[in-house]
C-alpha positions as CSV (number, residue, x, y, z in Angstrom):
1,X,129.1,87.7,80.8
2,X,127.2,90.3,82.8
3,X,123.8,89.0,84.7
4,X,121.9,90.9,82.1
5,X,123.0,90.0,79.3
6,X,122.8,86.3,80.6
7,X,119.3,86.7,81.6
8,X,117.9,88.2,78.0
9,X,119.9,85.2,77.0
10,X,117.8,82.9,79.4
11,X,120.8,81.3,80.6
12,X,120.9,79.4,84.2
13,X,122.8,82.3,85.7
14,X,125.0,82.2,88.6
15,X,125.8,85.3,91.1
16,X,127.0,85.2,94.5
17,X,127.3,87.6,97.4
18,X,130.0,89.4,99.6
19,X,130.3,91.9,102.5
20,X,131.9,95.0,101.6
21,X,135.3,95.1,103.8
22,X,136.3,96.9,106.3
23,X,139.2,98.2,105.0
24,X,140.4,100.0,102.4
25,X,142.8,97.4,101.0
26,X,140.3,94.4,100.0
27,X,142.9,92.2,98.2
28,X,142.0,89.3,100.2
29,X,138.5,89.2,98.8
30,X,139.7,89.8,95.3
31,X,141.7,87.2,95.6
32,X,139.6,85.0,97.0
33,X,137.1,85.8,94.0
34,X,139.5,85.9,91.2
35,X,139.2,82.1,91.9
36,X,135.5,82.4,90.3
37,X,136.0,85.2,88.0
38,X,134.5,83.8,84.4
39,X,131.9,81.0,86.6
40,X,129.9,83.8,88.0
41,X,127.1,86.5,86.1
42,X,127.5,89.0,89.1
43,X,128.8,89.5,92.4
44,X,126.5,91.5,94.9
45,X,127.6,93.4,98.1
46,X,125.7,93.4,101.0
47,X,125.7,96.7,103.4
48,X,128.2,95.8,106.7
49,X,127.8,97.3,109.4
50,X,129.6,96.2,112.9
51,X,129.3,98.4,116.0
52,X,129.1,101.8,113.8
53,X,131.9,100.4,111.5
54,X,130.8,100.5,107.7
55,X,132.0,99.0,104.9
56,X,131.9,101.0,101.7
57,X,129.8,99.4,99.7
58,X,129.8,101.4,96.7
59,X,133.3,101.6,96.6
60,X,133.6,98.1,96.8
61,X,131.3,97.5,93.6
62,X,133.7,100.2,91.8
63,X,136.3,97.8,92.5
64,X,135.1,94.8,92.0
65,X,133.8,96.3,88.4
66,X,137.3,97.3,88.0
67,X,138.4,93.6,88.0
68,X,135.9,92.4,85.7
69,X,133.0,91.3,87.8
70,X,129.7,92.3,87.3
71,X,128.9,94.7,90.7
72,X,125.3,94.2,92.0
73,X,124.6,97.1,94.5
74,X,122.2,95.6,97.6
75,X,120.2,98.0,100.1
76,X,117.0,98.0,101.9
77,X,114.7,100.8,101.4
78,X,112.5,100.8,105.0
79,X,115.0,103.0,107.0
80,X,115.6,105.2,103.6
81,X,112.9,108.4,102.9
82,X,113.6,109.3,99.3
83,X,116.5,112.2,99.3
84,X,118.6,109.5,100.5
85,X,117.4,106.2,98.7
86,X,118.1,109.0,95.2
87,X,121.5,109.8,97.1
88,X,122.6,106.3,97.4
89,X,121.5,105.1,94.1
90,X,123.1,108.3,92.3
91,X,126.2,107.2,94.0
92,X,126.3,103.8,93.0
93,X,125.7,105.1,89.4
94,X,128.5,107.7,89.0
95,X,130.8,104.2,90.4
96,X,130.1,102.5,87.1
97,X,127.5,100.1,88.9
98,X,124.2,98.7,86.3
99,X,122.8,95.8,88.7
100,X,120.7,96.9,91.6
101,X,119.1,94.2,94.2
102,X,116.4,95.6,96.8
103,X,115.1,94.3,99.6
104,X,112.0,96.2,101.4
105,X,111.0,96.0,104.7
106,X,114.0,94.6,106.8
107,X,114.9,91.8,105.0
108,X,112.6,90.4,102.7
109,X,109.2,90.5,101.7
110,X,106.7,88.5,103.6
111,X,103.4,89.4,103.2
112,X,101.1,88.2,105.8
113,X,99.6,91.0,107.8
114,X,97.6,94.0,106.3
115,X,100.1,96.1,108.2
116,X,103.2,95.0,106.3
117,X,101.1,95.3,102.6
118,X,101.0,98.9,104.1
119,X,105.0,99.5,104.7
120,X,105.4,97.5,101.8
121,X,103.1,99.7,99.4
122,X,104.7,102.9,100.8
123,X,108.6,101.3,100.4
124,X,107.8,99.9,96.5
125,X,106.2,103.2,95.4
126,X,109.0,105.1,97.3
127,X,111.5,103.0,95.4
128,X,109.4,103.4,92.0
129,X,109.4,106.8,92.3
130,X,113.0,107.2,92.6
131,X,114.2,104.9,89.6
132,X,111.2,106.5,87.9
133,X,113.0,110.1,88.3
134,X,116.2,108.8,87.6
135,X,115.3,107.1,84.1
136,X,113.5,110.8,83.4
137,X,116.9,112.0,84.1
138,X,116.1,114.7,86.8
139,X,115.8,113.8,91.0
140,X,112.5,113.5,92.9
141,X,112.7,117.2,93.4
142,X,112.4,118.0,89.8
143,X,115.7,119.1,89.4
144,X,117.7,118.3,86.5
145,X,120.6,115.2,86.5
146,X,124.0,115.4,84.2
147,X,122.8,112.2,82.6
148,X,119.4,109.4,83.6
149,X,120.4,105.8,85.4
150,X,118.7,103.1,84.6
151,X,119.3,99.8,86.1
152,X,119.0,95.8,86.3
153,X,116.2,95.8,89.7
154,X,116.2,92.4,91.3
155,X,113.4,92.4,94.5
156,X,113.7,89.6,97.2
157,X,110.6,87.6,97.5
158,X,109.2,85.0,100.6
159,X,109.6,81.8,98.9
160,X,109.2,79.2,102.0
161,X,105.4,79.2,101.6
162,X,104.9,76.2,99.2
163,X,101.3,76.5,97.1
164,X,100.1,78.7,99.7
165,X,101.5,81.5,98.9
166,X,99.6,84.9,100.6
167,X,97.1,87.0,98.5
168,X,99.3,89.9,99.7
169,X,102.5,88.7,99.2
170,X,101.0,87.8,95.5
171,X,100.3,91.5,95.2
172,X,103.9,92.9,96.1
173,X,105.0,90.3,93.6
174,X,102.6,92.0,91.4
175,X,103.8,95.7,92.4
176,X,107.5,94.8,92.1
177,X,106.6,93.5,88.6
178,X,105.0,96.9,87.9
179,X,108.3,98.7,89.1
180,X,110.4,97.1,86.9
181,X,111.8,94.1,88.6
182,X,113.9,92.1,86.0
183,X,114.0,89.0,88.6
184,X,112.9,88.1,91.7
185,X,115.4,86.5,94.3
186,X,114.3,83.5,96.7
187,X,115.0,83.5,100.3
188,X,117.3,80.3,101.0
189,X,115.8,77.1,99.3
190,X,116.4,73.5,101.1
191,X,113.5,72.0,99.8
192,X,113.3,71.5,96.2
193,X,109.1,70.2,96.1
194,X,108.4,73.3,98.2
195,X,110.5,75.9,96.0
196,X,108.7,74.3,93.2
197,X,105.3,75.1,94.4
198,X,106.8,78.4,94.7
199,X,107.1,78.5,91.5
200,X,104.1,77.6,90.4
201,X,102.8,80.9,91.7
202,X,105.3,82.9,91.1
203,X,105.9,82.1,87.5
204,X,102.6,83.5,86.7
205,X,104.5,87.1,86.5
206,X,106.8,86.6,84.0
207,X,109.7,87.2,85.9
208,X,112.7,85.5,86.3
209,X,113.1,83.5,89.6
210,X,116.8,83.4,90.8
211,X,117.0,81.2,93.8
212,X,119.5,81.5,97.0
213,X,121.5,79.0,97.5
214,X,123.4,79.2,101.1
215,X,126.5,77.3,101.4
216,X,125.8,75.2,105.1
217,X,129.7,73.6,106.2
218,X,128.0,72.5,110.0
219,X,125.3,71.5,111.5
220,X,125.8,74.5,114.1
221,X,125.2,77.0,111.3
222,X,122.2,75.2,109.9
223,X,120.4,75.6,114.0
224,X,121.6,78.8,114.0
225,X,119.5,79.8,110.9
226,X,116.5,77.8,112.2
227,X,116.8,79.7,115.8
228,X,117.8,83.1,114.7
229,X,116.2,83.1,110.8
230,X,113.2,80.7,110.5
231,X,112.2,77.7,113.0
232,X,112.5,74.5,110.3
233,X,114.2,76.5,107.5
234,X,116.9,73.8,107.5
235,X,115.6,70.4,107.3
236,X,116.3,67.9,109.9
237,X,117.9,65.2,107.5
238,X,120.4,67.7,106.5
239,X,121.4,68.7,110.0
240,X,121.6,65.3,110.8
241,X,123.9,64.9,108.0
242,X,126.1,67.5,108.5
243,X,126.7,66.4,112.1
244,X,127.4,62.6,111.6
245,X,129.6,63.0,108.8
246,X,132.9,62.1,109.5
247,X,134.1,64.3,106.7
248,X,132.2,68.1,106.8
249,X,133.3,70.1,104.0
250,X,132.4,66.7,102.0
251,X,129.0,66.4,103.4
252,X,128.5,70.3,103.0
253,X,129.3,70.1,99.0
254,X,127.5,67.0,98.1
255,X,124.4,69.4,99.7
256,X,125.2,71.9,97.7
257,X,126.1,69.9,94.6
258,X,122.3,67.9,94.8
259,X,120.3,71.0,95.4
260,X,122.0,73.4,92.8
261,X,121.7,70.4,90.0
262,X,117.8,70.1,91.3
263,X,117.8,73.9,90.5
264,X,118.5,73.8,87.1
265,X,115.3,72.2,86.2
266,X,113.5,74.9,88.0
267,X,114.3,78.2,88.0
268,X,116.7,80.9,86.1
269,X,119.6,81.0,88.2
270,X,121.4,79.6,91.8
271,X,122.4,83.2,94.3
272,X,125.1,82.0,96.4
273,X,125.4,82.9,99.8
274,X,129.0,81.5,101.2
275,X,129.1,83.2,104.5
276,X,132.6,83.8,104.8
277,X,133.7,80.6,102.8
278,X,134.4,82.5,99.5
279,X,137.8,81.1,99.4
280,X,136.4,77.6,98.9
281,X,133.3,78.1,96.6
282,X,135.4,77.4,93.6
283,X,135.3,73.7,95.0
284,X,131.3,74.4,95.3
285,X,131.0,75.4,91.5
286,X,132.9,72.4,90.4
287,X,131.1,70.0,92.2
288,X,127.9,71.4,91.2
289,X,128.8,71.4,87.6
290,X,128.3,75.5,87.5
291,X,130.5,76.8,84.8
């Protein structure tokens, strides 16, 4: 089923993401997902970029399509003026690709400083503007296109600030709604009361709330994300966990299992970030009863 089609259907969807590969030849991650194909709504590719080598991202949505997943092109739109952010998403349209996920600013939306409403205001009405020409069917310049693109938008959202969610961040929420966002994606939830709080606020939009769900196999990954990501984005307990357990792919997919089954009484739908594991998160979707 494609991620739209499940959403209009209000289903508890499941997507996950991969880096676009290096090479040109990317049976090893087709295999490695042909081990999911049927369990997941859509697959999204994130941009790789390692000392000036790319991956081709497009390409790799073309192909994944190709094989019967459901491509969800990802990008950023701070470091993109318009010409290009039309370019890329032209691009990604001629490849076959309906599913678009966009993340302003760097990484995600934050909203707590006047300064960042202001980049943000500037990158959502750049990005409006764009999909805006495209659905028209002519380019920002006014020129005419062989046929209008439309796609599924999905905007990341701050989702680590409980009840107290910003004013400002409340407003991008608002303005991505106004674009056209057909959901909203979490940044990595560990704490389920928290995330629900969230949601309290975020819910009043309408919008479908898909949360991220990060795959954590060691406790050296989980202090890595709270050093380089977020101080106290991982909990303690679960660090402790992970390290004391004598077994740690066990430990890491009885996390996994607990918070994706809190999930499902929460929100619309689990993102999976495997970091590299995607050759095991078949035994992360059983566990968790997804699919």
């Amino acid at each position: 089923m494609k991620l739209k089609e499940a959403l209009d259907k209000k289903l508890f969807v499941v997507t996950s993401e991969v880096q676009a590969p290096f090479d040109e030849n990317p049976q090893e991650l087709l295999d490695n997902l042909k081990q999911i194909r049927g369990r997941v709504d859509g697959v999204s590719i994130a941009e790789s970029d390692i000392q000036g080598i790319v991956g081709d991202t497009v390409k790799t949505c073309e192909i994944l399509n190709e094989n019967r997943f459901d491509a969800i092109y990802q990008t950023t739109t701070r470091d993109k003026n318009r010409i290009q952010l039309q370019k890329d998403l032209l691009t990604a349209h001629d490849a076959g690709v309906e599913n678009l996920l966009v993340f302003t600013e760097d990484y995600r939306i934050t909203g707590d400083s006047l300064q960042e409403m202001m980049f943000f205001h500037v990158d959502a009405g750049k990005l409006d503007s764009v999909l805006k020409s495209m659905r028209e069917g002519h380019s920002v310049e006014g020129k005419p296109l062989d046929k209008r693109a439309e796609f599924l938008l999905g905007s990341g959202v701050e989702s680590g600030w409980g009840r107290n969610v910003p004013e400002l961040e409340l407003k991008e929420m608002e303005q991505m709604t106004g674009v056209g966002a057909g959901y909203f994606l979490s940044t990595p939830v560990f704490d389920l009361d928290l995330f629900e709080k969230f949601l309290k606020q975020a819910n009043t939009f309408g919008v479908p709330v898909i949360a991220e769900l990060m795959i954590l196999r060691t406790a050296g990954m989980a202090r890595f994300l709270n050093r380089h990501i977020r101080s106290g984005l991982v909990p303690d307990w679960v660090i402790k966990k992970l390290a004391q357990a004598p077994d740690k792919q066990k430990a890491s997919i009885e996390l996994f299992a607990d918070l994706a089954k809190g999930l499902k009484d929460l929100c619309d739908g689990v993102h999976i970030i495997s970091i590299g594991g995607t050759d095991k998160l078949k035994h992360y979707l059983d566990a968790a009863k997804l699919r």
